[in-house]
C-alpha positions as CSV (number, residue, x, y, z in Angstrom):
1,X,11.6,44.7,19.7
2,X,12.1,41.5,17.6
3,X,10.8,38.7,19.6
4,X,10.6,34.9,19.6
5,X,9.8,31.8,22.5
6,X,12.0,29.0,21.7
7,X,13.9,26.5,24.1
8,X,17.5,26.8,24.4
9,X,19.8,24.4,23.5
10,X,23.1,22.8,25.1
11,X,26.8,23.7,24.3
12,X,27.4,20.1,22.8
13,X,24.8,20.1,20.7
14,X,25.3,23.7,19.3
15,X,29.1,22.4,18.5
16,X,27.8,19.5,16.5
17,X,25.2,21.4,14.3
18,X,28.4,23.6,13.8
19,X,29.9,21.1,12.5
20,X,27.2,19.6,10.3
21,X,26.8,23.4,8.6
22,X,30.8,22.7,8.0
23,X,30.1,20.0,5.9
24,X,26.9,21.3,4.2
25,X,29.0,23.8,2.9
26,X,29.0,21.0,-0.3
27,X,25.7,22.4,-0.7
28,X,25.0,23.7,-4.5
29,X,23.4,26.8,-2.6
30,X,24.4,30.4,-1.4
31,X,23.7,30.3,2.5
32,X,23.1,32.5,5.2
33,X,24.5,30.2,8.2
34,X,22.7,30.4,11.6
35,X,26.1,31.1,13.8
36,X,25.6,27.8,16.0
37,X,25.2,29.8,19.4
38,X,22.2,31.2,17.8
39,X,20.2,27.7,17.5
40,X,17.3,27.2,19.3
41,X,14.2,25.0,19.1
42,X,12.0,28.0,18.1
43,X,7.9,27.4,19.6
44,X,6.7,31.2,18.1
45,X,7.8,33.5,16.4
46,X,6.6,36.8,17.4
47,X,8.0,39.3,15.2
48,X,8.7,43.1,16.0
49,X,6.7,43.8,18.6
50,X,6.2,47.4,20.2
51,X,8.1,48.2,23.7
52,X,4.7,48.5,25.8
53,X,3.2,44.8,24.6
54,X,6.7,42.8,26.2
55,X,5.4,43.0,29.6
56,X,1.9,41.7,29.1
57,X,3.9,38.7,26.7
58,X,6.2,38.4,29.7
59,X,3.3,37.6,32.1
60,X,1.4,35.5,29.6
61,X,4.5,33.6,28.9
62,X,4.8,33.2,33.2
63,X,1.2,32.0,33.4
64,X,0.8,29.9,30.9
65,X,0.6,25.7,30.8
66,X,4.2,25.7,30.1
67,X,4.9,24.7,33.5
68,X,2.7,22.2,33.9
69,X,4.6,20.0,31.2
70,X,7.8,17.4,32.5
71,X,11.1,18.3,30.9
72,X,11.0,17.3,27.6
73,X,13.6,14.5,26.5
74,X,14.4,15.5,22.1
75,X,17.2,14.8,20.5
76,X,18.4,16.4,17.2
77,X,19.4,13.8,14.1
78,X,19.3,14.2,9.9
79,X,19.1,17.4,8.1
80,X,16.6,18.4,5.4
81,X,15.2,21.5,4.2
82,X,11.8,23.5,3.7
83,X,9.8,23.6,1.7
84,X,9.4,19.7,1.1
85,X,9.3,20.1,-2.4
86,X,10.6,22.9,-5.3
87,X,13.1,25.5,-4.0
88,X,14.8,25.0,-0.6
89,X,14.4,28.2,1.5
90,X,15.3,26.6,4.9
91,X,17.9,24.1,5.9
92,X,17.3,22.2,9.1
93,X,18.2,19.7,11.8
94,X,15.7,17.5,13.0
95,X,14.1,17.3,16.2
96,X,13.1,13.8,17.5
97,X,12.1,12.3,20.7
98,X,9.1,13.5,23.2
99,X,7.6,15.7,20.3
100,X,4.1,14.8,21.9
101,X,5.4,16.9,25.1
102,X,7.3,19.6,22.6
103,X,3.4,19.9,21.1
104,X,1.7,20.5,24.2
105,X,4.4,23.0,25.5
106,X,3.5,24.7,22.1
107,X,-0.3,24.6,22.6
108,X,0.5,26.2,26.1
109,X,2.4,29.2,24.4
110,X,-0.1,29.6,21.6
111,X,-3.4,29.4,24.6
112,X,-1.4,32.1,26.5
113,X,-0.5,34.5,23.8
114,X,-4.1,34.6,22.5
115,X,-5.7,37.0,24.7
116,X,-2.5,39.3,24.3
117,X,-3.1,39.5,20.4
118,X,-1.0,37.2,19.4
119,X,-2.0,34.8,16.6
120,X,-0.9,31.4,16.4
121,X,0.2,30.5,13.3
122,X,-2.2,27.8,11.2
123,X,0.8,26.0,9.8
124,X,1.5,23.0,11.6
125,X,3.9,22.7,14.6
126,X,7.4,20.8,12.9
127,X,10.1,20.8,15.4
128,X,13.5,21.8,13.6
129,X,16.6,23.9,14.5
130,X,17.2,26.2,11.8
131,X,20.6,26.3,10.2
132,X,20.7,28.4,7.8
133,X,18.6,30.1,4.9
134,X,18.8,29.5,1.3
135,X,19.9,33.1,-0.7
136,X,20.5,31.6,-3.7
137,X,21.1,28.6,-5.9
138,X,24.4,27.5,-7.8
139,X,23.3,24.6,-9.3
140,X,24.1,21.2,-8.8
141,X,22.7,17.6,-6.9
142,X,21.4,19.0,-3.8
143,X,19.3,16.0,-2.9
144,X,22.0,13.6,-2.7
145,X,23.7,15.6,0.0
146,X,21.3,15.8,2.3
147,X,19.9,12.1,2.1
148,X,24.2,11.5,3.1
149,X,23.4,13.0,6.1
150,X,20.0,12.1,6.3
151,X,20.4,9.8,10.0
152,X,23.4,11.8,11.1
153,X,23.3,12.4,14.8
154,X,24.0,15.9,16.5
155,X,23.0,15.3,20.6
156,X,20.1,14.4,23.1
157,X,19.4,17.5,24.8
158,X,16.7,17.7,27.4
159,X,14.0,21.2,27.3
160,X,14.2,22.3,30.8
161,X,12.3,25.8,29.9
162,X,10.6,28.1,27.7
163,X,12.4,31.0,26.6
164,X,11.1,34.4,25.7
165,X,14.4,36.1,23.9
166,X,14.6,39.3,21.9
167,X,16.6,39.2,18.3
168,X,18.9,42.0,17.9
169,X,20.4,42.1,14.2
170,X,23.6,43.1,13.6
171,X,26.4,43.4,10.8
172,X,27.2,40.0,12.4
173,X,24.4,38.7,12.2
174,X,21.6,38.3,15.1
175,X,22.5,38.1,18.6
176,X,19.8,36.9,21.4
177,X,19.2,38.1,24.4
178,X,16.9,36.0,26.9
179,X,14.0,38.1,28.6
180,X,12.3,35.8,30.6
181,X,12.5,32.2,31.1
182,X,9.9,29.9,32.3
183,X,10.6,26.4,33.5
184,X,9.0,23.2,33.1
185,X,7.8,20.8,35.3
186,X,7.1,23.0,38.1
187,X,6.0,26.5,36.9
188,X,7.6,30.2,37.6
189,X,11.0,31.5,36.3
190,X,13.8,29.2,35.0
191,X,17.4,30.0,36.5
């Protein structure tokens, strides 16, 4: 199974990254567009991960400190793209607000996968919603299209939980499925 923690995101917000991929369609590259029910503010990703590991990530996601964190309060402005310099391989929406809460939620995934094998990864935590993945280059002034929407604003959206989901890829792309679902601020499952 292809798995991944992330925190979901609302309707509204999903809509306006929609639209922002709409108009980075300018974009002097050949992209792979996240479909905008498929954006989520991703903590770890885990990768394809054999059928008789879920259950012990299930209970480490369940115990772990995520429910000791408040609701997060994030909001999701400007666009850029990874890497910072050379080739874009990522484009993104930024994730702004609470990010010192969004860390520690992190840290709480990363302390509870340990002792199930999981590795954190040594990269720095940098809180983005993925929209969609650089295949190719035309050509052109890519730079100047993204610093136009630089400060654009897409939604404040509050994290109420941490969500383990499973990625099944398809012809249309991937589709998620939630497994389990922790909330914040007060432990156990999510509704």
């Amino acid at each position: 199974m292809r798995l991944f923690i992330a925190a979901d995101l609302p309707a509204a917000v999903r809509a306006r990254l929609g639209e922002a991929q709409s108009r980075l369609a300018a974009l002097p590259f050949d992209v792979r567009w996240t479909r905008p029910d498929g954006i989520h503010l991703t903590f770890t990703f885990l990768g394809e991960v054999p059928a008789d590991r879920v259950d012990g990530i299930r209970e480490a996601l369940r115990t772990s400190g995520c429910g000791a964190v408040a609701p997060v309060a994030l909001a999701a402005r400007g666009v850029g793209v990874f890497p910072d310099r050379g080739r874009p391989r990522v484009i993104w929406a930024g994730v702004i607000g609470d990010l010192e809460s969004a860390g520690r939620v992190k840290q709480a995934i990363d302390e509870a996968l340990a002792p199930v094998g999981v590795t954190p990864e040594v990269r720095p935590f940098r809180p983005h919603l993925t929209l969609g993945r650089v295949t190719g280059g035309r050509g052109g002034d890519w730079r100047g299209i993204l610093e136009r929407h630089a400060q654009d604003e897409f939604g404040a959206f509050e994290m109420h939980a941490c969500v383990l989901f499973e990625s099944q890829l398809g012809p249309g792309g991937a589709r998620y499925r939630a497994i389990e679902s922790v909330a914040l601020g007060g432990g156990g499952a999510a509704p």
